[in-house]
C-alpha positions as CSV (number, residue, x, y, z in Angstrom):
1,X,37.2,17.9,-87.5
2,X,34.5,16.0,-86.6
3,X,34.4,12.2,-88.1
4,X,30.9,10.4,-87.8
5,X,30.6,7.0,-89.6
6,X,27.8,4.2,-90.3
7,X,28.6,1.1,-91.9
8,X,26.0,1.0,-95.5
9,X,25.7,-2.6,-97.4
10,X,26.8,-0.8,-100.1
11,X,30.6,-1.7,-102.2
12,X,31.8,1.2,-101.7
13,X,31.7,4.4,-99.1
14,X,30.3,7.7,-99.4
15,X,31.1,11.0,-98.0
16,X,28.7,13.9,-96.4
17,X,30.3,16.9,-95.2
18,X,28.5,19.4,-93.3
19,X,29.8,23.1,-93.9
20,X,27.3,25.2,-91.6
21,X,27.3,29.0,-92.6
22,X,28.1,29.8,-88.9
23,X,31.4,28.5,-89.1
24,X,32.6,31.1,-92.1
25,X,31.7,32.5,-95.3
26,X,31.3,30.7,-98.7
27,X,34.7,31.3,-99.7
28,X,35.8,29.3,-95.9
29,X,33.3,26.5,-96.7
30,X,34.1,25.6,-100.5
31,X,38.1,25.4,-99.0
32,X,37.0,23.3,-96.5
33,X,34.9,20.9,-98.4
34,X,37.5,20.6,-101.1
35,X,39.8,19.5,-98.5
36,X,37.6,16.8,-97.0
37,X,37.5,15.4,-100.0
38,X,40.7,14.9,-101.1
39,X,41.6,13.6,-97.8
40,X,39.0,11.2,-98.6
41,X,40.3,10.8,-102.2
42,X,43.9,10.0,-100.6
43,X,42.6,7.3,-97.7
44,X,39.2,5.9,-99.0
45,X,38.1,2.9,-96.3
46,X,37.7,-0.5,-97.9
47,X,34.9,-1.3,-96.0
48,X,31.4,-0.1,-97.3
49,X,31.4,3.1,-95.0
50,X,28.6,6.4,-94.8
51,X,31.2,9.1,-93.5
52,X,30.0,12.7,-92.7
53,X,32.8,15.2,-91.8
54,X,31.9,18.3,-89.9
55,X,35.0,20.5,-90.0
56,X,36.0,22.9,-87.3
57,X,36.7,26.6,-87.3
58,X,41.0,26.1,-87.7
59,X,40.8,23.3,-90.5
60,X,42.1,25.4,-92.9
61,X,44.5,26.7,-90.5
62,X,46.2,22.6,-90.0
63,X,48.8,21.5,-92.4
64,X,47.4,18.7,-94.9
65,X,49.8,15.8,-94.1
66,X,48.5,16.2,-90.3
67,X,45.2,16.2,-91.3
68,X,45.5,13.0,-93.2
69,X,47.7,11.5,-90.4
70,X,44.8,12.3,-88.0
71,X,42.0,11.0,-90.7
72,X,43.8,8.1,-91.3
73,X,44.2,6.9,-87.5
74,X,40.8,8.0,-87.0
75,X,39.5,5.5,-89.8
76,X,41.3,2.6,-89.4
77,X,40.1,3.0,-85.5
78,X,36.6,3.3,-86.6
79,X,36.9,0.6,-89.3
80,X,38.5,-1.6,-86.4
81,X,35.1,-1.4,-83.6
82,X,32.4,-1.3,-86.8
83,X,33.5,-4.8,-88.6
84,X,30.7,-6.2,-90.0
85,X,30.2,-10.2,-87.7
């Protein structure tokens, strides 16, 4: 998956996933989606983060404990360079 985040002065962060109808049918994409989000249920960022998720063709295809593994890592690096000064 692809992981794309803004810091928002907002409290709280907020998720966008892109599901584009080239990469499956609707039955691929709703699967997908409802995985993004509960990986973002299980590792929401404390920091006021805009996240949008674009996943890739073998998402569905990764067990979920590496997925969040991966998420997580990839957050906490993101949350780490994007600290608001």
């Amino acid at each position: 998956m692809t992981l794309l985040g803004l810091p928002n002065k907002l409290a709280c962060s907020r998720l966008g996933i892109l599901a584009p109808r080239r990469l499956g049918g609707a039955v691929w994409r709703n699967r997908s989606k409802r995985r993004v989000r509960e990986l973002f249920r299980h590792s929401k960022p404390v920091l006021g983060l805009d996240l949008v998720v674009l996943p890739r063709r073998d998402f569905l295809d990764i067990p979920f404990a590496s997925l969040v593994d991966d998420y997580r890592y990839t957050l906490r690096r993101h949350v780490r360079t994007h600290r608001p000064s």
